[in-house]
VOGU-3710 file (C-alpha; in Angstrom, 3 decimals, decimal comma):
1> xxxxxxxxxx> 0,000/0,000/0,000  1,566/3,336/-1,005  2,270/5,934/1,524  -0,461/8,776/0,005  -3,085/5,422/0,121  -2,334/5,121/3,514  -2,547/9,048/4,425  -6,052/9,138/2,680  -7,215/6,446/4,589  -6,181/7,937/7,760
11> xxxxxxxxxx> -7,311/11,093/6,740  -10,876/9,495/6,271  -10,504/7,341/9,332  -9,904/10,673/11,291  -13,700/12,505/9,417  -15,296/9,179/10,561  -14,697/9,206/14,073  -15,611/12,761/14,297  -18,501/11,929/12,777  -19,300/9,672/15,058
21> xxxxxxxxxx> -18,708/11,744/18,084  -21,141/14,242/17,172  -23,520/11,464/16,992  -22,924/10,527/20,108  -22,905/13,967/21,587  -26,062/14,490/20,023  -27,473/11,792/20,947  -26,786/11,992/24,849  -27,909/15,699/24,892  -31,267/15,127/23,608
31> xxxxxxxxxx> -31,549/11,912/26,208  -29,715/13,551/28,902  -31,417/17,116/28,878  -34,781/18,488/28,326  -37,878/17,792/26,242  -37,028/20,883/23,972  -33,922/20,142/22,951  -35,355/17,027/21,639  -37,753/19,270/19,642  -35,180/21,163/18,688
41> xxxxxxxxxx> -32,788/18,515/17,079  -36,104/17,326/14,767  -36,452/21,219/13,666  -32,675/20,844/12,164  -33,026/20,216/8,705  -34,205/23,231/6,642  -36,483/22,959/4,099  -35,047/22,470/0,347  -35,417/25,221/-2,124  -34,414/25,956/-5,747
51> xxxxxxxxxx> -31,987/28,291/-6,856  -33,182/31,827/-7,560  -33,948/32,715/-11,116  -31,416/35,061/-11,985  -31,289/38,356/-14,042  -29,262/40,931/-15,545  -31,809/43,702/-14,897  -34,861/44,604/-12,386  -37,753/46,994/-14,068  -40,686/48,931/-12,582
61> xxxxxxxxxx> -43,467/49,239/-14,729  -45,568/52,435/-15,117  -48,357/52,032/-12,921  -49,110/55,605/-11,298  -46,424/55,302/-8,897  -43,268/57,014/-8,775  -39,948/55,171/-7,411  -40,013/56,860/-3,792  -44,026/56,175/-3,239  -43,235/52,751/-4,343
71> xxxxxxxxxx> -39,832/51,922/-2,092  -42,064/53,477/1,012  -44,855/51,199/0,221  -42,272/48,407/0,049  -41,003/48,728/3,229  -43,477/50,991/5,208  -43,514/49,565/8,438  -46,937/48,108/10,032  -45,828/47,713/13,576  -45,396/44,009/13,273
81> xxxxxxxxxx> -42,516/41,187/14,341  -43,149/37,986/11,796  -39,651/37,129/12,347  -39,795/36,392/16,123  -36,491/37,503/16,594  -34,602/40,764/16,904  -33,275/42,358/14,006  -29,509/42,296/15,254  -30,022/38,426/15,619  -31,842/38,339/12,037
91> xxxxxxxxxx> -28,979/40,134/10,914  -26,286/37,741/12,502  -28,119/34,521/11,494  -26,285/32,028/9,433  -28,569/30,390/6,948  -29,192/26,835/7,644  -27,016/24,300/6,302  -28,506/21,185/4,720  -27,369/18,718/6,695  -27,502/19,335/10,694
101> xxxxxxxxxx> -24,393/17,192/10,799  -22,138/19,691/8,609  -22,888/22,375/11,455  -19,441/21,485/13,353  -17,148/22,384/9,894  -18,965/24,567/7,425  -20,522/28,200/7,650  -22,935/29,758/5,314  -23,546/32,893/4,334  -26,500/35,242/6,318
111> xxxxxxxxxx> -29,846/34,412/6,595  -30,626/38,122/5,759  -28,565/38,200/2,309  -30,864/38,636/-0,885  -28,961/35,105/-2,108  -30,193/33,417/0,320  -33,538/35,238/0,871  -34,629/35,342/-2,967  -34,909/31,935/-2,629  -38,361/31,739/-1,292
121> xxxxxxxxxx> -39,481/34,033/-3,876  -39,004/38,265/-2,618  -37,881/40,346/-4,859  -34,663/42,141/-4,578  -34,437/45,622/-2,894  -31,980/48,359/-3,009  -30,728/50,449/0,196  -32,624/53,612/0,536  -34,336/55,468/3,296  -36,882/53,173/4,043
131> xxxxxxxxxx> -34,692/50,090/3,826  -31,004/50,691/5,669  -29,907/47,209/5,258  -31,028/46,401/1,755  -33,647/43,733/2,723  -35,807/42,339/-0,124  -39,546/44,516/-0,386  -41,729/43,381/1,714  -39,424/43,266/4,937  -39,831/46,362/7,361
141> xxxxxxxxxx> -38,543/46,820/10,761  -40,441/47,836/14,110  -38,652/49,035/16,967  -39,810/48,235/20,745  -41,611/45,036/19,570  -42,136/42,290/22,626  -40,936/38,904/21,081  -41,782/36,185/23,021  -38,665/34,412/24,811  -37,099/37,883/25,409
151> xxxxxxxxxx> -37,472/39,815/28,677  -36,925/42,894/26,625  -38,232/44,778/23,550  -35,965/45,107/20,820  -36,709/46,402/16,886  -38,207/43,738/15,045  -38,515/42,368/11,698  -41,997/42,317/9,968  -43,446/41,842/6,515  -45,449/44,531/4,633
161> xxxxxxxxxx> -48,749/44,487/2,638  -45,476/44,490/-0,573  -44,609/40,788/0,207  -47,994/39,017/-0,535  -48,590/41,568/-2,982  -45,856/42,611/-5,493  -45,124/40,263/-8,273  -42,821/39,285/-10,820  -41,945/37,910/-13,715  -38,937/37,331/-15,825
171> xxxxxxxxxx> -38,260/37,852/-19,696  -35,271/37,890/-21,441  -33,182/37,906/-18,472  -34,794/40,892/-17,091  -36,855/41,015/-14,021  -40,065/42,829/-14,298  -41,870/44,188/-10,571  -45,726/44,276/-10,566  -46,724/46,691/-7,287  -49,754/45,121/-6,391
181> xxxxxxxxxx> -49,634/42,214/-7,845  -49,903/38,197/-6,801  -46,556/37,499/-4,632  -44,869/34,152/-5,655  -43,095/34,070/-1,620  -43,347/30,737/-0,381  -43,947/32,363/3,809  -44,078/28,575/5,518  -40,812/27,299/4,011  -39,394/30,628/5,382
191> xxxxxxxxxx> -40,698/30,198/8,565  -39,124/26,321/8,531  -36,165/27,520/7,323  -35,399/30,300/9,855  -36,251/27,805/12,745  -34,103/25,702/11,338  -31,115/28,165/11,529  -31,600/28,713/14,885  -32,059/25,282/15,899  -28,603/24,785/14,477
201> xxxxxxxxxx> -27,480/27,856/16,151  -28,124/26,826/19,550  -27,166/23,155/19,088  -23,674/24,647/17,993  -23,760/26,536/21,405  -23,835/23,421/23,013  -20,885/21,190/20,801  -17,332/22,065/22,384  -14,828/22,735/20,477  -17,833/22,833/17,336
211> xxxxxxxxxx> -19,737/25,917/18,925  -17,557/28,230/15,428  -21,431/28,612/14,380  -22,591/29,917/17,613  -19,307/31,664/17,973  -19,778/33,624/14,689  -23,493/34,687/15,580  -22,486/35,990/19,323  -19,718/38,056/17,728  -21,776/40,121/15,254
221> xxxxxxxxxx> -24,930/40,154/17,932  -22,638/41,441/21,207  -19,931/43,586/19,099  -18,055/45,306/21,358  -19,678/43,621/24,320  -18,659/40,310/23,781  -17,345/38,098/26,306  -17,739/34,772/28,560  -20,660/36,401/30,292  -22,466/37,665/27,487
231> xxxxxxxxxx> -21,928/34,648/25,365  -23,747/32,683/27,889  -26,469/34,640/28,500  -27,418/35,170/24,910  -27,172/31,280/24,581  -30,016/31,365/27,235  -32,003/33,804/25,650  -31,335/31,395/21,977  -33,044/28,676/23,576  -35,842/30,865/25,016
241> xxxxxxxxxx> -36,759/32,057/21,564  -36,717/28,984/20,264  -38,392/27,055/23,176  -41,571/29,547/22,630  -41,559/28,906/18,638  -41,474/25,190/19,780  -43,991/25,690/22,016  -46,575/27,116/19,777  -48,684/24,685/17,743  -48,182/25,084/13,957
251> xxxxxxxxxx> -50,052/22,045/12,108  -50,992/22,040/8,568  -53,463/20,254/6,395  -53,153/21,557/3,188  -49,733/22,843/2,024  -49,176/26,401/0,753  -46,378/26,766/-1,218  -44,856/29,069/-3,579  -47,758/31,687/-4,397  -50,340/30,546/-2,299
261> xxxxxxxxxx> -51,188/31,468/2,035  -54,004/30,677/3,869  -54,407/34,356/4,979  -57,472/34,322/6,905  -56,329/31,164/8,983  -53,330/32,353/9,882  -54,577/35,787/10,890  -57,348/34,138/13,326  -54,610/31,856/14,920  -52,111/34,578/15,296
271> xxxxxxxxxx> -54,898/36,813/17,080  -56,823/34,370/18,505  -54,383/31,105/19,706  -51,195/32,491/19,606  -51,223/35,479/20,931  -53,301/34,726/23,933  -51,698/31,565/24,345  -55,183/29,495/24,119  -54,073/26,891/22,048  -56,935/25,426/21,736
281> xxxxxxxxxx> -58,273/28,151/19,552  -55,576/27,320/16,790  -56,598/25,882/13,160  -54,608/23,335/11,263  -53,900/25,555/7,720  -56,417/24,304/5,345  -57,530/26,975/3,247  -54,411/28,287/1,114  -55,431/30,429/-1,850  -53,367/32,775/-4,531
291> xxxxxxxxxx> -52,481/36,404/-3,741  -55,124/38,538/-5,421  -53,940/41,979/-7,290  -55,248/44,229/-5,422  -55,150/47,838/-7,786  -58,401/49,468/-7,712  -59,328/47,045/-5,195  -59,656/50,323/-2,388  -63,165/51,357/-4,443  -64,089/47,930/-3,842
301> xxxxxxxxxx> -67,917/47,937/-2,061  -66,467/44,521/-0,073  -62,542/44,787/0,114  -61,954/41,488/1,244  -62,634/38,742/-1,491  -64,989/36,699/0,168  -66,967/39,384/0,740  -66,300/39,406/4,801  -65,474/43,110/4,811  -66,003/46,262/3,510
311> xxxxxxxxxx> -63,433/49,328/5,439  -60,499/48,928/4,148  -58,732/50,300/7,663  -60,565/47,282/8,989  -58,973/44,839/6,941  -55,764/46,072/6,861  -55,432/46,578/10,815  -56,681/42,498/10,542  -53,596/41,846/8,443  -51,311/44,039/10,240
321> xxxxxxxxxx> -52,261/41,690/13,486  -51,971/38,415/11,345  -48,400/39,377/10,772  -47,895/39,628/14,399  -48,354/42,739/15,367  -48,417/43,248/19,360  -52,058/43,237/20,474  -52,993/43,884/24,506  -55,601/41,619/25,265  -55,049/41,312/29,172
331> xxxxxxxxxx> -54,968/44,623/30,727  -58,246/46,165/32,182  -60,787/47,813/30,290  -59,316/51,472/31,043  -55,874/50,390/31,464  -54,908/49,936/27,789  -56,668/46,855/26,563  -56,894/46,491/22,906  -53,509/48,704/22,443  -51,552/47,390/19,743
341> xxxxxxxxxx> -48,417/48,421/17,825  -49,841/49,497/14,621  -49,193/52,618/13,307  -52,282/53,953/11,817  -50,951/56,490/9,755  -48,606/53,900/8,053  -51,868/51,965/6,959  -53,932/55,401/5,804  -50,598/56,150/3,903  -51,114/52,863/2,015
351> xxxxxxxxxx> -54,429/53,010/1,502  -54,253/56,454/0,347  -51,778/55,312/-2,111  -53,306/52,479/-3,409  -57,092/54,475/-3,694  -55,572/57,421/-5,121  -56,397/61,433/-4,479  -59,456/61,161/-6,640  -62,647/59,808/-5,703  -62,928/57,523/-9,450
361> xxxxxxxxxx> -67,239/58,418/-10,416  -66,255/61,887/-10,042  -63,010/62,239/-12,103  -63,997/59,446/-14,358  -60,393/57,594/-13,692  -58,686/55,826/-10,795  -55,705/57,816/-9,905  -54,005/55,076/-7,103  -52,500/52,228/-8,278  -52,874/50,763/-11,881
371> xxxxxxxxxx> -52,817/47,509/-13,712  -49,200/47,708/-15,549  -49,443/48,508/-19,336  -48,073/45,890/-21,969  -44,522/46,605/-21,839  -43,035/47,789/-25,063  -40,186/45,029/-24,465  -43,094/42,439/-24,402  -43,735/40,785/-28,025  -46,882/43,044/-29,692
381> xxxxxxxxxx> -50,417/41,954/-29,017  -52,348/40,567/-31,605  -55,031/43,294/-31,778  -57,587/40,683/-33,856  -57,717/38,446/-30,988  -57,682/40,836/-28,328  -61,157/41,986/-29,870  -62,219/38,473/-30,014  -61,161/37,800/-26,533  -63,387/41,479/-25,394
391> xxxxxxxxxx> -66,527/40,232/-27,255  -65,963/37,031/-24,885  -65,571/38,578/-21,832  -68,493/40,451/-22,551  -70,590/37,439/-23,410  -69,373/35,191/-21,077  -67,542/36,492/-17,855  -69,046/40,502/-17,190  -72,043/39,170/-15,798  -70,050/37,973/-12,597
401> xxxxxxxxxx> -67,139/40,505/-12,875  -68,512/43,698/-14,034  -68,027/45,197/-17,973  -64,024/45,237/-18,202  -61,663/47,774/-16,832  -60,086/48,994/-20,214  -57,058/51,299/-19,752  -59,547/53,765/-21,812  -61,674/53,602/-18,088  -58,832/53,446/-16,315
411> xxxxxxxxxx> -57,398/56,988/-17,699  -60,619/59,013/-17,579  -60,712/58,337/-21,757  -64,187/56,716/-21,796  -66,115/59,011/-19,025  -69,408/57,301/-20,514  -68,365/54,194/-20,351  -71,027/51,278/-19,118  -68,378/50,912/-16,538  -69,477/53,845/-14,461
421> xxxxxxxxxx> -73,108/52,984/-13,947  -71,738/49,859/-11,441  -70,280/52,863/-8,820  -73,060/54,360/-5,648  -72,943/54,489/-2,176  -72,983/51,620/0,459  -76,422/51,561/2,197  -77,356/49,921/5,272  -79,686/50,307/8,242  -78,532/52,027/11,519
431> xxxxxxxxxx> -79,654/50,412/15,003  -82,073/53,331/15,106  -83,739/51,677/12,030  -83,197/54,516/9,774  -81,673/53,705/6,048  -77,824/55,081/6,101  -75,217/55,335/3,051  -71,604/56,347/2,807  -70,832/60,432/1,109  -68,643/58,539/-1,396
441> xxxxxxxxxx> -69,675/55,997/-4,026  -67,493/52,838/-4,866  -67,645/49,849/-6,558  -70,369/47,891/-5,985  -68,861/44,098/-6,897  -71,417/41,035/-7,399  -71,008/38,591/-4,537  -72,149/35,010/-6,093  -73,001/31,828/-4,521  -70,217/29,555/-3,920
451> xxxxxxxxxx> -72,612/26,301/-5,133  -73,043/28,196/-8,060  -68,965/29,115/-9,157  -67,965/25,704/-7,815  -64,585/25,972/-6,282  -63,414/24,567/-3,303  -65,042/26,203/-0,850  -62,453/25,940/1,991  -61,649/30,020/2,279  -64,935/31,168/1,902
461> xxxxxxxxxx> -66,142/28,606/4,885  -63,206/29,935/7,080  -65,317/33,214/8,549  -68,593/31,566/7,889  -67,576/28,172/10,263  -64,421/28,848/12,544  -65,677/29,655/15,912  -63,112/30,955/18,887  -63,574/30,434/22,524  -64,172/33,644/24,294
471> xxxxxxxxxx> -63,989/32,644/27,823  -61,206/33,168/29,951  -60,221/35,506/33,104  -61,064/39,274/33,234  -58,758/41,792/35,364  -60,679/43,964/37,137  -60,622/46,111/40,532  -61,632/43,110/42,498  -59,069/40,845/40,958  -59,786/37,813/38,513
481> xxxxxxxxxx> -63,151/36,736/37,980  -63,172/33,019/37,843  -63,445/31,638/34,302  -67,740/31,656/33,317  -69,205/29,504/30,887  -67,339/29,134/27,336  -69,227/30,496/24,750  -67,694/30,367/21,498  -68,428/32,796/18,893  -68,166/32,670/14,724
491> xxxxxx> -65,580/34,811/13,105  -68,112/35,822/10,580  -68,196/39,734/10,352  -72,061/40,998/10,838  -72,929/44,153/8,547  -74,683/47,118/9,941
//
């Protein structure tokens, strides 16, 4: 056997037994120490993903938004924490690596670059004013946040009304932006994935002599305030963190994936299990559905698609909540219950942006946020069969959805247009009896029988049949009142 056989053999002898050691060390912590370390070791492996598509170019379409409106609607922040960690740790974070097993002699590069974070589907994002660290749109950050596992508040990261609804799409190597349009994100494999990362985070805090993943993170969380003491007690406050995500239940039925959520699930868990910590309140995901545009949709008569509300404020402060915004449920009545983090004015900016300065049956033209144009780039439309597809619509599909928003409508060209005559006030009764209706007019949108479009029914039953249980301790002058019976009461919206 030659000498160089020999060393390679050795060499591989040597990786082997290593191998084997962290095996072993694994093994014995998870036997030899808590429940949630056991949890933790199954969270290890991070989901796989494919590659980003790449290209040479990003373009913003002309859709009645300048660059600045559009990078503060990107990144405008709604008060929320998705990421339950703080953004110095977010920051910090190594992206998972592939194989739990690798953690002891590879490193990878941060969970926060755009190479890594592209790969569930955001779009990139330059530095500006509204984005210091160059995050892809979407992200946002919230200072004085309370994330669970912390005994502090700390700025937080959150995601924007711009991540479920900007789009893309790629042609001839250039990427084009759609504000407003269907995301293509993929949220639950970036949840996995960032548990993942710190799951192998803290298990490298817990290898000697293997702890260089750990070791890396502490360094760029602590700076200047590194040391023994500090190492240890962020460890400690790692583990907290991810003991609470553990904690929380997080089952799933039905898959999302890559340009689909199941919004109106995840918004009652968040607000009603989760935050509260009554578990039993939580809902396996069941109902994912695509990201809807949502131009013109502010002059909508019912804003949400299933027709479950109508004030836009209303249904964005819902949102703002599902993407964990902090929400006081405990405190007395006078004492700040029903507080939250929200900033108000960042949600009337959006709105105002999207709606536009213009009320649309008055100017004869929606002045917020448009459908893109056909880009010049884009190979020409055949005109012939663009007539034959309008005579179709027409015949077919306008009794459901309305005679077709032409960019003629759109740009106050056709102020006669059939259009128009589908626009007047919302009316409804008062508790006084008396008939009521809104100043301004808006869209009023045909609401048709599920049994009669025949789709899955699964999001439209989510407000109609999810009920929440109400019960629970009250704070008052007198201290606790003792639990009463436990009503439990549908999520379904009543009008009036």
């Amino acid at each position: 056997m030659s000498t160089v056989t020999s060393a390679i053999r050795r060499l591989w002898w040597r990786r082997f037994l290593v191998l084997l050691a962290i095996i072993v060390v694994i093994a014995l912590i998870a036997v030899m120490t808590s429940s949630q370390l056991g949890a933790t070791i199954e969270a290890l492996t991070p989901p796989g993903l494919p590659e980003p598509v790449s290209a040479s170019e990003q373009v913003s379409l002309d859709q009645g938004w300048n660059a600045e409106d559009a990078d503060r609607f990107h990144h405008k922040a709604q008060g929320t924490q998705t990421l339950p960690i703080p953004l110095s740790w977010f920051l910090a974070l190594e992206a998972p690596l592939n194989s739990p097993f690798a953690i002891p002699f590879f490193k990878r590069e941060r969970f926060s670059d755009n190479r890594y974070l592209l790969r569930f589907g955001f779009i990139e994002s330059a530095e500006s004013e509204n984005n210091e660290y160059g995050l892809p749109i979407g992200f946002a950050y919230s200072p004085f946040q309370s994330i669970r596992g912390l005994s502090r508040k700390e700025t937080a990261v959150g995601l924007t009304c711009a991540a479920c609804h900007t789009g893309q799409l790629i042609f001839k190597e250039k990427r084009y932006v759609i504000e407003g349009g269907p995301a293509v994100t993929d949220l639950g494999q970036l949840t996995n994935a960032l548990r993942a990362a710190l799951a192998q985070t803290a298990l490298s805090a817990k290898l000697p002599f293997f702890d260089g993943r750990f070791g890396r993170f502490a360094k760029r969380v602590l700076g200047t305030e590194y040391s023994d003491l500090t190492r240890v007690q962020l460890s400690k406050e790692l583990d907290g963190i991810l003991g609470a995500l553990i904690d929380q239940p997080a089952g799933i039925d039905v898959t999302e994936g890559f340009t689909r959520l199941d919004a109106l699930n995840r918004i009652g868990n968040q607000v009603f299990a989760l935050d509260p910590k009554r578990y039993g309140n939580y809902v396996n995901l069941n109902a994912p559905v695509s990201y809807p545009h949502i131009w013109t949709s502010s002059w909508f008569d019912w804003v949400q698609y299933d027709g479950s509300i109508m004030q836009p404020l209303v249904r964005n402060a819902g949102e703002a909540m599902g993407v964990s915004a902090e929400l006081n449920l405990t405190a007395p009545p006078k004492g700040g219950r029903f507080a939250s983090s929200i900033p108000f004015d960042n949600l009337h900016w959006i709105e105002q942006q999207l709606a536009g300065k213009d009320l649309p049956l008055v100017a004869k033209a929606f002045t917020g946020l448009n459908a893109p144009a056909w880009p010049d780039s884009f190979p020409a439309i055949d005109k012939a069969k663009a007539a034959v597809g309008a005579q179709l619509y027409d015949k077919h599909c306008s009794g459901c959805h309305l005679p077709a928003l032409t960019p003629d409508i759109v740009h106050g060209k056709a102020p006669d247009a059939e259009f128009w005559k589908n626009f007047g006030p919302i009316r409804w009764r008062g508790r006084d009896g008396q008939e009521k209706q809104t100043r301004e007019s808006v869209l009023n949108v045909k609401i048709i029988k599920q049994s009669h479009i025949g789709t899955d029914p699964a999001q439209g039953d989510v407000l109609r049949n999810r009920t929440v249980d109400t019960a629970g301790q009250r704070t008052g002058q007198g201290g606790p009142e003792q639990p009463r019976a436990r009503p439990r009461h549908r999520c379904l919206p009543t009008e009036g």
